[in-house]
N, CA, C and O atoms as a GROMACS GRO file, in nm:
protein
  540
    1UNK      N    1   0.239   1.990   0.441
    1UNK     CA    2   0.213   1.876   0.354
    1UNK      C    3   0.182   1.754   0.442
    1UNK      O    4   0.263   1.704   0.520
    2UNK      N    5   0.056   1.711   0.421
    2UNK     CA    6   0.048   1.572   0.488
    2UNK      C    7   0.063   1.440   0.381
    2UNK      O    8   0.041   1.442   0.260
    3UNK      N    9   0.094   1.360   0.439
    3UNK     CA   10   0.209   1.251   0.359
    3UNK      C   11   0.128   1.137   0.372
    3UNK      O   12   0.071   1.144   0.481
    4UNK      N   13   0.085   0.994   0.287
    4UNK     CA   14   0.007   0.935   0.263
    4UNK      C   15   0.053   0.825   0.183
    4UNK      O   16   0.067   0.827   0.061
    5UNK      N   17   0.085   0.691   0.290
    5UNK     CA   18   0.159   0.583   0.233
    5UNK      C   19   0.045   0.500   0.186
    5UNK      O   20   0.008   0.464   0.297
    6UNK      N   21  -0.029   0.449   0.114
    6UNK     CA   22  -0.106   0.395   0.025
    6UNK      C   23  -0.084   0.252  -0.031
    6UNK      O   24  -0.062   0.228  -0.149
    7UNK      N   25  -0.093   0.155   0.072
    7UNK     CA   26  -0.027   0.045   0.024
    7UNK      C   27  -0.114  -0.100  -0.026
    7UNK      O   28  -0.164  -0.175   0.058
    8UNK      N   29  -0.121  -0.116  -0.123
    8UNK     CA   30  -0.207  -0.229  -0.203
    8UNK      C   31  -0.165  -0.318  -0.278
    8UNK      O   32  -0.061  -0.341  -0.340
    9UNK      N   33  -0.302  -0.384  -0.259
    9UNK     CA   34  -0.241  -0.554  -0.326
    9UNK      C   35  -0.291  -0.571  -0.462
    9UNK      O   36  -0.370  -0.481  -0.492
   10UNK      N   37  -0.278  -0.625  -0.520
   10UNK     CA   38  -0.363  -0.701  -0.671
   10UNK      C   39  -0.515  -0.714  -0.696
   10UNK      O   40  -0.567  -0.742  -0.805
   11UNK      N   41  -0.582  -0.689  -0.575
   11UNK     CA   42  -0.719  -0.652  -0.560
   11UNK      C   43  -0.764  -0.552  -0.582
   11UNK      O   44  -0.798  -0.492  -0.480
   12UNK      N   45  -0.793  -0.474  -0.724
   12UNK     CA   46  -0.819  -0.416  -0.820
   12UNK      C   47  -0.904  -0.315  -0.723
   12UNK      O   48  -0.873  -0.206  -0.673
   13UNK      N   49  -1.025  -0.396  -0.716
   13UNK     CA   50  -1.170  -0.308  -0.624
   13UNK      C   51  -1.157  -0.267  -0.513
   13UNK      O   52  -1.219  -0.171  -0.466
   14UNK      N   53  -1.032  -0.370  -0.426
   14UNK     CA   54  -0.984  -0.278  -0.315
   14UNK      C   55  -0.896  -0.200  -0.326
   14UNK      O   56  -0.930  -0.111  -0.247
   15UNK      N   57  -0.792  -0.167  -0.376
   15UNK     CA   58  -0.735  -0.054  -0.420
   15UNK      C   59  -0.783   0.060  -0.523
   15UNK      O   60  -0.720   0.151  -0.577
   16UNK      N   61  -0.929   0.017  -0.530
   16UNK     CA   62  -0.991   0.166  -0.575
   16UNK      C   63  -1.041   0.233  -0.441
   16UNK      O   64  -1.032   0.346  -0.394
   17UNK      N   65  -1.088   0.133  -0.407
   17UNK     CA   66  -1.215   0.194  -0.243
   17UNK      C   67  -1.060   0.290  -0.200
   17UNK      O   68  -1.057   0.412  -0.193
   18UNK      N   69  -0.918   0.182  -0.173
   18UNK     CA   70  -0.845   0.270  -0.055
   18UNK      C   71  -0.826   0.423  -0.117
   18UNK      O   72  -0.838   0.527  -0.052
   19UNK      N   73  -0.792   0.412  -0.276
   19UNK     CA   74  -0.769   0.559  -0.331
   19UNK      C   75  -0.899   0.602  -0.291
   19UNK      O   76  -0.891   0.676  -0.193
   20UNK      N   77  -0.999   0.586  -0.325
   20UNK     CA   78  -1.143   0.693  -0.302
   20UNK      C   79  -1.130   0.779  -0.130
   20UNK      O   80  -1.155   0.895  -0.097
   21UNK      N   81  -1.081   0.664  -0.052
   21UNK     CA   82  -1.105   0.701   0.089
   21UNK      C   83  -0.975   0.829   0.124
   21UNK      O   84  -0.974   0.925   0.200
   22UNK      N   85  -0.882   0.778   0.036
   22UNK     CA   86  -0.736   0.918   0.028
   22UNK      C   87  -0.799   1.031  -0.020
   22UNK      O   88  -0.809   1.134   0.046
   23UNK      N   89  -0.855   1.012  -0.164
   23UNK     CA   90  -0.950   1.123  -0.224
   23UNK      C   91  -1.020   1.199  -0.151
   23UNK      O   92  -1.026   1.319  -0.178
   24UNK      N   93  -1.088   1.145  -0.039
   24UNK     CA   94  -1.184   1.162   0.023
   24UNK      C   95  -1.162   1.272   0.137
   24UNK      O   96  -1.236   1.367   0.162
   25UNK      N   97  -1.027   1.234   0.211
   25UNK     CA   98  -0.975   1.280   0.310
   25UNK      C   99  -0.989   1.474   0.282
   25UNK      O  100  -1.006   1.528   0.172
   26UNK      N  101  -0.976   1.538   0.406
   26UNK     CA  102  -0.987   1.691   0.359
   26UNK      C  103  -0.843   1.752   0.357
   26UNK      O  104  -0.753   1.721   0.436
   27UNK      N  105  -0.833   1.848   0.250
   27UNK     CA  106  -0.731   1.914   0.248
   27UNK      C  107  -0.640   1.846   0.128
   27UNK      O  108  -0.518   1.832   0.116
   28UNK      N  109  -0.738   1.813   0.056
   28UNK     CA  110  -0.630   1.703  -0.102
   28UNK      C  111  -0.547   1.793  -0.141
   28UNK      O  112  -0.461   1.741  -0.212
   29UNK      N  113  -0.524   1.960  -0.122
   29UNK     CA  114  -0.465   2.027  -0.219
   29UNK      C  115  -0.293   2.018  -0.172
   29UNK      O  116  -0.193   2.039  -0.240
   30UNK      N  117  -0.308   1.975  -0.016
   30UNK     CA  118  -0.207   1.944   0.091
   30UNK      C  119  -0.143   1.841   0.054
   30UNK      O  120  -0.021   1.848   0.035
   31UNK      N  121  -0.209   1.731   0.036
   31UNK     CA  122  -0.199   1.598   0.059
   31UNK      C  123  -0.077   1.555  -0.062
   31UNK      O  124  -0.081   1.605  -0.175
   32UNK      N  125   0.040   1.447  -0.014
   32UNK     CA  126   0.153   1.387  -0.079
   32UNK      C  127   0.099   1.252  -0.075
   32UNK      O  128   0.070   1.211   0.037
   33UNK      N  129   0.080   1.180  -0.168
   33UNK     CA  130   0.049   1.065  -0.168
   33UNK      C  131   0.153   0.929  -0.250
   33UNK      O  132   0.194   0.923  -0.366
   34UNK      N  133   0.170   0.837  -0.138
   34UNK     CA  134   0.272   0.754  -0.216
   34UNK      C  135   0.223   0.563  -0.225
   34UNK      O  136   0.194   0.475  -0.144
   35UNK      N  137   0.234   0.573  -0.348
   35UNK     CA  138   0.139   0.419  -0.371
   35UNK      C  139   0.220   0.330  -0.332
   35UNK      O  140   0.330   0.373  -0.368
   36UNK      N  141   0.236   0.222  -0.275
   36UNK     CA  142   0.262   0.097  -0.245
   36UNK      C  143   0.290  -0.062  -0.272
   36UNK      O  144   0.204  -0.121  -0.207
   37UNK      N  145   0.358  -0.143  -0.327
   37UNK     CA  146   0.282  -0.253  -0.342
   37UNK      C  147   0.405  -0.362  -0.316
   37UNK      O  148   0.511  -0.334  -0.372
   38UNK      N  149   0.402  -0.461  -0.252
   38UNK     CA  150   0.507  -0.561  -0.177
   38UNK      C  151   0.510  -0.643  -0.374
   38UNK      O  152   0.419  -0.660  -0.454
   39UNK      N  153   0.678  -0.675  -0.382
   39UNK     CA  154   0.716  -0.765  -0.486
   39UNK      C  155   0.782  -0.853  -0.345
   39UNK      O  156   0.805  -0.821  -0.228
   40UNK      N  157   0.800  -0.985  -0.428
   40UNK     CA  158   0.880  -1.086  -0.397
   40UNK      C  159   0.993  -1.121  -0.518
   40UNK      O  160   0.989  -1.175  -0.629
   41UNK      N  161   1.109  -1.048  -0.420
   41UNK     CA  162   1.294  -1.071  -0.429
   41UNK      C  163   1.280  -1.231  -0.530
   41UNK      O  164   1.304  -1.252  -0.649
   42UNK      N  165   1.253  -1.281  -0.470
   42UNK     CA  166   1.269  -1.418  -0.549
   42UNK      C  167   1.273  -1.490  -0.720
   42UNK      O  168   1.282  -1.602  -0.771
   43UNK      N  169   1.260  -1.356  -0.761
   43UNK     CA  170   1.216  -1.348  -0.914
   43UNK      C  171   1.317  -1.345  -0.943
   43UNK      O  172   1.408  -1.348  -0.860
   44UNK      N  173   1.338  -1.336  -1.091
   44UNK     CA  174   1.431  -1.331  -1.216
   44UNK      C  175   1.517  -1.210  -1.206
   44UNK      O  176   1.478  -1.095  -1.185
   45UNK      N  177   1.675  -1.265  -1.228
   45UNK     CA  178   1.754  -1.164  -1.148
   45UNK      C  179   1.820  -1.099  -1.321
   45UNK      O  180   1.764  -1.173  -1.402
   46UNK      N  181   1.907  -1.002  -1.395
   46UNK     CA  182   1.984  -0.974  -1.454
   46UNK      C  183   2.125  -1.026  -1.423
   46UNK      O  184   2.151  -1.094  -1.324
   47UNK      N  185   2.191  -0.999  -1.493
   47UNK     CA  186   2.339  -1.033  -1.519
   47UNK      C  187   2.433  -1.008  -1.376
   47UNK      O  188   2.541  -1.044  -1.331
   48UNK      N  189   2.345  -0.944  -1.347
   48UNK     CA  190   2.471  -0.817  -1.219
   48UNK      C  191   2.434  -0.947  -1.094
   48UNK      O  192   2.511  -0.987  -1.006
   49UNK      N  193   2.288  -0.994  -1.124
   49UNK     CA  194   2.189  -1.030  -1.002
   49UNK      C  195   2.134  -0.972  -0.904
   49UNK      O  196   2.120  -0.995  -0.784
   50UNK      N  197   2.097  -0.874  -0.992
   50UNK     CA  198   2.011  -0.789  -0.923
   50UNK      C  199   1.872  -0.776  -0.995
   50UNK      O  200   1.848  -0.737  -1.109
   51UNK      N  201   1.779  -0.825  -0.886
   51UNK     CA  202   1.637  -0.846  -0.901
   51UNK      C  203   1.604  -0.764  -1.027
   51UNK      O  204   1.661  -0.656  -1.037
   52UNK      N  205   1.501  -0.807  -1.144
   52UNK     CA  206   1.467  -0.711  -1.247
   52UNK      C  207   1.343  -0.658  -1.229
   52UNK      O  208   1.249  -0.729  -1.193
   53UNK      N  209   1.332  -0.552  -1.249
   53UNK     CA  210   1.190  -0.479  -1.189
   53UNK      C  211   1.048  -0.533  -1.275
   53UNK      O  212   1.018  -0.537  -1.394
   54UNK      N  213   0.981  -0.571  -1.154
   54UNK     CA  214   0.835  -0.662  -1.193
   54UNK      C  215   0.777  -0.544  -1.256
   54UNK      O  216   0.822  -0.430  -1.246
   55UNK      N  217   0.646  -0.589  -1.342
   55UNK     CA  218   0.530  -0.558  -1.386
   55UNK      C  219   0.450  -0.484  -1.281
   55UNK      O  220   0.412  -0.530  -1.174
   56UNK      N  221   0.428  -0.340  -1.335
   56UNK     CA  222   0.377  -0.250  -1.222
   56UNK      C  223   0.220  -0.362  -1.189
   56UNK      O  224   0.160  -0.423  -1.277
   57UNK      N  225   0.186  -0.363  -1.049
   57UNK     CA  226   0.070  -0.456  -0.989
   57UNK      C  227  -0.038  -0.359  -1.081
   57UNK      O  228  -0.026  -0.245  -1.126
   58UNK      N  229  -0.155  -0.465  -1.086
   58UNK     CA  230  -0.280  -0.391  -1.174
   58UNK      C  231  -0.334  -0.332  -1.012
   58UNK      O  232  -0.444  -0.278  -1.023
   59UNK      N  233  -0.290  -0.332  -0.896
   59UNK     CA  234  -0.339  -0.259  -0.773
   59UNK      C  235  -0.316  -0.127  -0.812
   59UNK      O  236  -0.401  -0.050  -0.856
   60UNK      N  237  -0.173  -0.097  -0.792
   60UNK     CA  238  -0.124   0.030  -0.800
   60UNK      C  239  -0.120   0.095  -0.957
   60UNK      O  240  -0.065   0.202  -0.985
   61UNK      N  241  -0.175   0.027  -1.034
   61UNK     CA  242  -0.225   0.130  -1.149
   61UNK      C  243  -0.404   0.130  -1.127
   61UNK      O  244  -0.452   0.234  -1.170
   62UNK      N  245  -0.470   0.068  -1.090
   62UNK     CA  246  -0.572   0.099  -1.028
   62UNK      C  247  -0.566   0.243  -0.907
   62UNK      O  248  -0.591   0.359  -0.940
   63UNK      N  249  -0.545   0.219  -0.829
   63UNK     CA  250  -0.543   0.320  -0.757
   63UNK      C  251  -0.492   0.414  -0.774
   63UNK      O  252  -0.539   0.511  -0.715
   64UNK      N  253  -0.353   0.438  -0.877
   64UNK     CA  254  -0.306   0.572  -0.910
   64UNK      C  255  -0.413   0.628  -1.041
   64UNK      O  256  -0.389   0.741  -1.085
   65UNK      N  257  -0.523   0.555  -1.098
   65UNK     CA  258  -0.576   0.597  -1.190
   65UNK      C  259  -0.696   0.668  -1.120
   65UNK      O  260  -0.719   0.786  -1.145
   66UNK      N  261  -0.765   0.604  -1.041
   66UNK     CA  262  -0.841   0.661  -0.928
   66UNK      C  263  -0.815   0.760  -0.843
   66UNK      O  264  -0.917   0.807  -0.792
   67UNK      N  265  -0.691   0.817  -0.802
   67UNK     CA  266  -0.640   0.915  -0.803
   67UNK      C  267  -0.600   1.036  -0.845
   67UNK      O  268  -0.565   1.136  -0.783
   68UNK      N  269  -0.612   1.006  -0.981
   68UNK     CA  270  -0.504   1.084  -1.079
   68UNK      C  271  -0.697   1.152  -1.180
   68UNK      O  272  -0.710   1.239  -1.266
   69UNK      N  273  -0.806   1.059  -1.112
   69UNK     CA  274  -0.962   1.144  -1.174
   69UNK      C  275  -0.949   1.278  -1.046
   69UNK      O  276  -0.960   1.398  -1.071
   70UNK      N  277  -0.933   1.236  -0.954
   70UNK     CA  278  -0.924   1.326  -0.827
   70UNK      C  279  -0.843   1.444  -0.812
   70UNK      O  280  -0.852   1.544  -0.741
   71UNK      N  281  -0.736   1.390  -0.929
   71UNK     CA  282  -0.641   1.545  -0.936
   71UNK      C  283  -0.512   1.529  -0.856
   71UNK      O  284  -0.422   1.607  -0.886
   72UNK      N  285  -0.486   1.431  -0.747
   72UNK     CA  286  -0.434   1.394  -0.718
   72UNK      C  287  -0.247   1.341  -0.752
   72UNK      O  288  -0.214   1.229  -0.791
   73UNK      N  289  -0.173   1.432  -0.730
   73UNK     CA  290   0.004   1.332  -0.807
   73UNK      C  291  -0.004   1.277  -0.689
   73UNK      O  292  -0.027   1.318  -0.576
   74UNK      N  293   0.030   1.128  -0.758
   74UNK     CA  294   0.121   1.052  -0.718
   74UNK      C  295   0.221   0.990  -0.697
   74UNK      O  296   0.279   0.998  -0.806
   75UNK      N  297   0.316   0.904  -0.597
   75UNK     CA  298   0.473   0.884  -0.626
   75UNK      C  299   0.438   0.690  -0.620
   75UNK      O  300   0.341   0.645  -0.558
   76UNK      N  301   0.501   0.633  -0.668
   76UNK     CA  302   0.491   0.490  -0.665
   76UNK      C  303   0.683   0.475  -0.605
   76UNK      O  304   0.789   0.538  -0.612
   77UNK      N  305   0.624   0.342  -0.548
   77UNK     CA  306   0.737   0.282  -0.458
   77UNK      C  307   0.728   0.143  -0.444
   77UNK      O  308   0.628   0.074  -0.421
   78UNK      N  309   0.850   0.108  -0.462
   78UNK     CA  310   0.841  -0.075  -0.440
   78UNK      C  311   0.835  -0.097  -0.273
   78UNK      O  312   0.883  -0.028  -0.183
   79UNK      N  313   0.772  -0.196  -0.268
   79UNK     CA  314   0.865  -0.273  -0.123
   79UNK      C  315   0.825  -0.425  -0.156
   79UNK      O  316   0.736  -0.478  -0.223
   80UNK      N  317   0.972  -0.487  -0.049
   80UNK     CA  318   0.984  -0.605  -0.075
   80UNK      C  319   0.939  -0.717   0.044
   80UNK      O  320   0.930  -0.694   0.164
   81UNK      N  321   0.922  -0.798   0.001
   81UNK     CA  322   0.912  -0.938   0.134
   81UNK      C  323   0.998  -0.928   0.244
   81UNK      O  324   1.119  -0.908   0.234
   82UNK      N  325   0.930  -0.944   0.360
   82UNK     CA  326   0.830  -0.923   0.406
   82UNK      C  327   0.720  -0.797   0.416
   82UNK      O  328   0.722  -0.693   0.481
   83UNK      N  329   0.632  -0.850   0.330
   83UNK     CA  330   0.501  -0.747   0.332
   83UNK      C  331   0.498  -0.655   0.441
   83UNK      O  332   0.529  -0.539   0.416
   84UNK      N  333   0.462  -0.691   0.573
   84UNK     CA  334   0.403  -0.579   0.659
   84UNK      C  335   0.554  -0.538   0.692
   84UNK      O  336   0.560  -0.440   0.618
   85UNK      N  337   0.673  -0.545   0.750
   85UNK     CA  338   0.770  -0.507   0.742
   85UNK      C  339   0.815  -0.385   0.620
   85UNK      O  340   0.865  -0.281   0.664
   86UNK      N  341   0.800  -0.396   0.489
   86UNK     CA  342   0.861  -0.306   0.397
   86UNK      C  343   0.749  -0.218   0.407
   86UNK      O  344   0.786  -0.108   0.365
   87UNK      N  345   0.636  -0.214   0.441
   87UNK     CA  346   0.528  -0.092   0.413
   87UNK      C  347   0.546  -0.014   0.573
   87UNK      O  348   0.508   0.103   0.575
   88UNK      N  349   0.596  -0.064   0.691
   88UNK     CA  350   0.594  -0.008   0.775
   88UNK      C  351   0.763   0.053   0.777
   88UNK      O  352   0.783   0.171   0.805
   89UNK      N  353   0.862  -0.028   0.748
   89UNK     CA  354   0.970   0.089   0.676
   89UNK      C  355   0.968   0.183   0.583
   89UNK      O  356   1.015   0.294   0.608
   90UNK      N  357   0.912   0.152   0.458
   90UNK     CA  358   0.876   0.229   0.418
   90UNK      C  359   0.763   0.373   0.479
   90UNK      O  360   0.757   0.485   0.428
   91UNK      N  361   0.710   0.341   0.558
   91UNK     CA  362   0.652   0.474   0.620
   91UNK      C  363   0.732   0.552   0.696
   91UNK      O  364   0.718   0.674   0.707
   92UNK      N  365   0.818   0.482   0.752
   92UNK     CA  366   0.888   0.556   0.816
   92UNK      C  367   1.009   0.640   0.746
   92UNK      O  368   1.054   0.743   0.797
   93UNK      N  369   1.072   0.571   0.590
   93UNK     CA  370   1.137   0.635   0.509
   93UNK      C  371   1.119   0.719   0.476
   93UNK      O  372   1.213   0.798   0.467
   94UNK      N  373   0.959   0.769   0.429
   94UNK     CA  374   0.889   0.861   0.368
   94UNK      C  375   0.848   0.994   0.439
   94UNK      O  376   0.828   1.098   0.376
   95UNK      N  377   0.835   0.982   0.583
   95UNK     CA  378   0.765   1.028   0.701
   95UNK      C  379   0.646   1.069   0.669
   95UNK      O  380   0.603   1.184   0.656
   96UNK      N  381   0.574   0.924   0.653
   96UNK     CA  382   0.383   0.962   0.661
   96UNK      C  383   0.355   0.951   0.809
   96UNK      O  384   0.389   0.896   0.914
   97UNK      N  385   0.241   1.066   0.731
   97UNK     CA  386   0.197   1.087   0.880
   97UNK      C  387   0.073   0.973   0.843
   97UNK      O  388   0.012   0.970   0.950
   98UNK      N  389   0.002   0.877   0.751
   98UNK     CA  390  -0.101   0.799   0.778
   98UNK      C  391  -0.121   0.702   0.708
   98UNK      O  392  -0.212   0.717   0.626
   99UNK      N  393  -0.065   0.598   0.708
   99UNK     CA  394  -0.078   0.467   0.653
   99UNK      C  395  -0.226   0.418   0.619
   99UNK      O  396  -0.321   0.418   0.698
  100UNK      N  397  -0.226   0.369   0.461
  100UNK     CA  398  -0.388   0.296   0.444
  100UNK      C  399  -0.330   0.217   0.352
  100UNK      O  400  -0.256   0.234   0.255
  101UNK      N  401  -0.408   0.085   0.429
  101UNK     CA  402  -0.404  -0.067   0.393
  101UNK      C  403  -0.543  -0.084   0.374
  101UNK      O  404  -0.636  -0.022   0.426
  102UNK      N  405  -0.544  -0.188   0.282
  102UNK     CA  406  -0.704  -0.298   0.276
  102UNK      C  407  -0.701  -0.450   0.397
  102UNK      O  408  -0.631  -0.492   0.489
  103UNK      N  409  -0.799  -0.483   0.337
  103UNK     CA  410  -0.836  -0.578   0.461
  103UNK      C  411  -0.927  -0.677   0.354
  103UNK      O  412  -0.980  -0.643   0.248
  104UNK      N  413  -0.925  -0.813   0.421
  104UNK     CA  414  -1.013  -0.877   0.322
  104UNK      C  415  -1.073  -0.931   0.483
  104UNK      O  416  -1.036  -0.918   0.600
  105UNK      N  417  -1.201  -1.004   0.402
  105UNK     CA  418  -1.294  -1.099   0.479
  105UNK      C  419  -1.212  -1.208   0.520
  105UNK      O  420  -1.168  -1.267   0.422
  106UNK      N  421  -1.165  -1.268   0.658
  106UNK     CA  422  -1.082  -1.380   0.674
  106UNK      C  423  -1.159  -1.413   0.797
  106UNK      O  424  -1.198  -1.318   0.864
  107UNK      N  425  -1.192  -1.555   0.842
  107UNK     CA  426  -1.199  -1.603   0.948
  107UNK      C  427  -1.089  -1.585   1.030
  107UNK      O  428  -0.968  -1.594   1.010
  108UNK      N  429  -1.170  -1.553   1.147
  108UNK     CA  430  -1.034  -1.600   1.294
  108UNK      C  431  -0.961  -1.710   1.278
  108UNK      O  432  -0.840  -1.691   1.287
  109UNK      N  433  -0.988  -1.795   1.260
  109UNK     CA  434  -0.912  -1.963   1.239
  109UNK      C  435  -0.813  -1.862   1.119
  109UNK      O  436  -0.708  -1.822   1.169
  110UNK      N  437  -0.832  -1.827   0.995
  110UNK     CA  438  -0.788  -1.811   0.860
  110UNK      C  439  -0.700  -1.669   0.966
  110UNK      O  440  -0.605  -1.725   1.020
  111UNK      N  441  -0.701  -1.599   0.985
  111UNK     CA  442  -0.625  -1.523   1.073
  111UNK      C  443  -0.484  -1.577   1.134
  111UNK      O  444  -0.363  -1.558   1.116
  112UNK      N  445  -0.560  -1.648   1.208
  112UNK     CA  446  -0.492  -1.708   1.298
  112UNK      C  447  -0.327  -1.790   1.246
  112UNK      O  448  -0.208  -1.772   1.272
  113UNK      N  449  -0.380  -1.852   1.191
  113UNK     CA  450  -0.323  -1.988   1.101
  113UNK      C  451  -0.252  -1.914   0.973
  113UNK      O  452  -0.174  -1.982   0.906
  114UNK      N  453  -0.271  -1.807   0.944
  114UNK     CA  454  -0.207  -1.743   0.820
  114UNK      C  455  -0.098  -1.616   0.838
  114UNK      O  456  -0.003  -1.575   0.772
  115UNK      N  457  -0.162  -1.578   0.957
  115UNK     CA  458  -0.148  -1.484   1.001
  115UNK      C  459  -0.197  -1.346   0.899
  115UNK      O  460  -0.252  -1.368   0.791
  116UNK      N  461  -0.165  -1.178   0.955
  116UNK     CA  462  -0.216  -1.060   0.881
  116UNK      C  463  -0.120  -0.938   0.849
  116UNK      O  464  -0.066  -0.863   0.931
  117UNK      N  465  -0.112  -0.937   0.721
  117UNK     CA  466  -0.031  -0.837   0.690
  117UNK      C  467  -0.082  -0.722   0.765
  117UNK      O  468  -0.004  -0.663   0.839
  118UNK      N  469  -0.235  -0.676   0.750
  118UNK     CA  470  -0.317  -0.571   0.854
  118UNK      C  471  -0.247  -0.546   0.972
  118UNK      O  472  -0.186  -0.449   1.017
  119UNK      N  473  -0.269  -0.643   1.004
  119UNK     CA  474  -0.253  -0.656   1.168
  119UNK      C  475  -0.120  -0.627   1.176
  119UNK      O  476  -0.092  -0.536   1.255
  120UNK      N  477  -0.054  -0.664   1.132
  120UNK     CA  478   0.110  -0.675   1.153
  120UNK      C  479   0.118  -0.501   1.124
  120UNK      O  480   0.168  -0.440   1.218
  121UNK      N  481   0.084  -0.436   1.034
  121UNK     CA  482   0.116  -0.300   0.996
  121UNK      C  483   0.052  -0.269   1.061
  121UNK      O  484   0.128  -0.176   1.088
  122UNK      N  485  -0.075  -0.241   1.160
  122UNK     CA  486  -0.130  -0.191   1.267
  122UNK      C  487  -0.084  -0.181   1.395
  122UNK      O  488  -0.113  -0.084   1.465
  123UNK      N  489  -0.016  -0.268   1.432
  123UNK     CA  490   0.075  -0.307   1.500
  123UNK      C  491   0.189  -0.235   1.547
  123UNK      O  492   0.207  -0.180   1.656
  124UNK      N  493   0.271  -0.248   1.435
  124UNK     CA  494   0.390  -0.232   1.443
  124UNK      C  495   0.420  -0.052   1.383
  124UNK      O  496   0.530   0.000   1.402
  125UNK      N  497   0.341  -0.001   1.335
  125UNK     CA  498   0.360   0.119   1.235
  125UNK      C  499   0.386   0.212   1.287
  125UNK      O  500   0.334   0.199   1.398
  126UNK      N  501   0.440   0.316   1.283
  126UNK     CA  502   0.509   0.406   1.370
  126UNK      C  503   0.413   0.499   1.366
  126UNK      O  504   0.413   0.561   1.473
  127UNK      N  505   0.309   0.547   1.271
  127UNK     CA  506   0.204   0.644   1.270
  127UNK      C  507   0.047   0.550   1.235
  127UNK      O  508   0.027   0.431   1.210
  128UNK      N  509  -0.035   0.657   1.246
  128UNK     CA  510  -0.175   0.578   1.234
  128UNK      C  511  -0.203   0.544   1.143
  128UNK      O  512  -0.161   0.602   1.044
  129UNK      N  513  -0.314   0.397   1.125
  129UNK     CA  514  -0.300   0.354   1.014
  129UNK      C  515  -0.441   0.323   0.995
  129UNK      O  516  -0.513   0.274   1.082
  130UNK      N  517  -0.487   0.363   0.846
  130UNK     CA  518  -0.661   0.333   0.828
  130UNK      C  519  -0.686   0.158   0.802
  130UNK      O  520  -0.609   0.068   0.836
  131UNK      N  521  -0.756   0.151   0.764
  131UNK     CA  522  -0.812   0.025   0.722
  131UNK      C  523  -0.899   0.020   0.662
  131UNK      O  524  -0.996   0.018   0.738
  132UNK      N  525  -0.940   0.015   0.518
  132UNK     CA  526  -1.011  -0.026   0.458
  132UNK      C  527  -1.092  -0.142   0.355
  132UNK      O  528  -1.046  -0.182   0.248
  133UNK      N  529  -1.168  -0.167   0.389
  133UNK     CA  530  -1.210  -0.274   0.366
  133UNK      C  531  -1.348  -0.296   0.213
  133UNK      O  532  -1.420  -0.203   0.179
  134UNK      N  533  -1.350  -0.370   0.179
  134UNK     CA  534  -1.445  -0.378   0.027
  134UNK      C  535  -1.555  -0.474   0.066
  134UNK      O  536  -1.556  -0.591   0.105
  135UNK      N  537  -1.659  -0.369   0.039
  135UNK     CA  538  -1.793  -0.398   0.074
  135UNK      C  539  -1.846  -0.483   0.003
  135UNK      O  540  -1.962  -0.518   0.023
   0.00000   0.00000   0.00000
């Protein structure tokens, strides 16, 4: 079984491209795929105070729907703030063997100054990680 952390943002069109490019990969009949998407803790807590579970992202029902034409099961998974931190624990929770993130158009300055979830999970990720980007 090869294992497939799938991690996306609210960018609808890019979290179709990243499912197409999972789709795409050979050996789908193999393939474990687990969708992704960073919440922020900071929200509205219950009684106990414990965080109440957000509104699944229109990312990760995008991409599990794009998936799920492909034939594809999927597993959905939260992670929390910090972004590139919970998707690169999370890979390692899961033991994927191949991390895929999107990428947007950013200037170096806008890089720089903002810094990159990308980069940071490229970085830091314990296995290889794709990158895909929306044309």
């Amino acid at each position: 079984m090869y294992r497939v952390l799938l991690a996306v943002s609210d960018d609808d069109d890019q979290a179709r491209e990243q499912a197409d490019f999972v789709a795409s990969l050979p050996g789908t009949d193999e393939l474990d795929v687990t969708v992704t998407h960073a919440y922020d803790e900071s929200g509205e807590r219950d009684p106990h105070g414990d965080p109440l579970p957000p509104e699944e992202s229109t990312g990760v029902q995008a991409a599990r729907a794009r998936l799920a034409e492909a034939g594809l099961t999927v597993e959905t998974r939260e992670t929390y703030q910090p972004v590139a931190e919970g998707i690169v624990d999370l890979a390692a929770d899961i033991d994927a063997d191949l991390v895929v993130v999107g990428a947007r158009k950013r200037t170096p300055i806008g890089k720089a100054v903002f810094g990159s979830v990308t980069q940071s999970v490229v970085l830091d990720s314990p296995v290889p990680v794709t990158v895909v980007g929306v044309e």
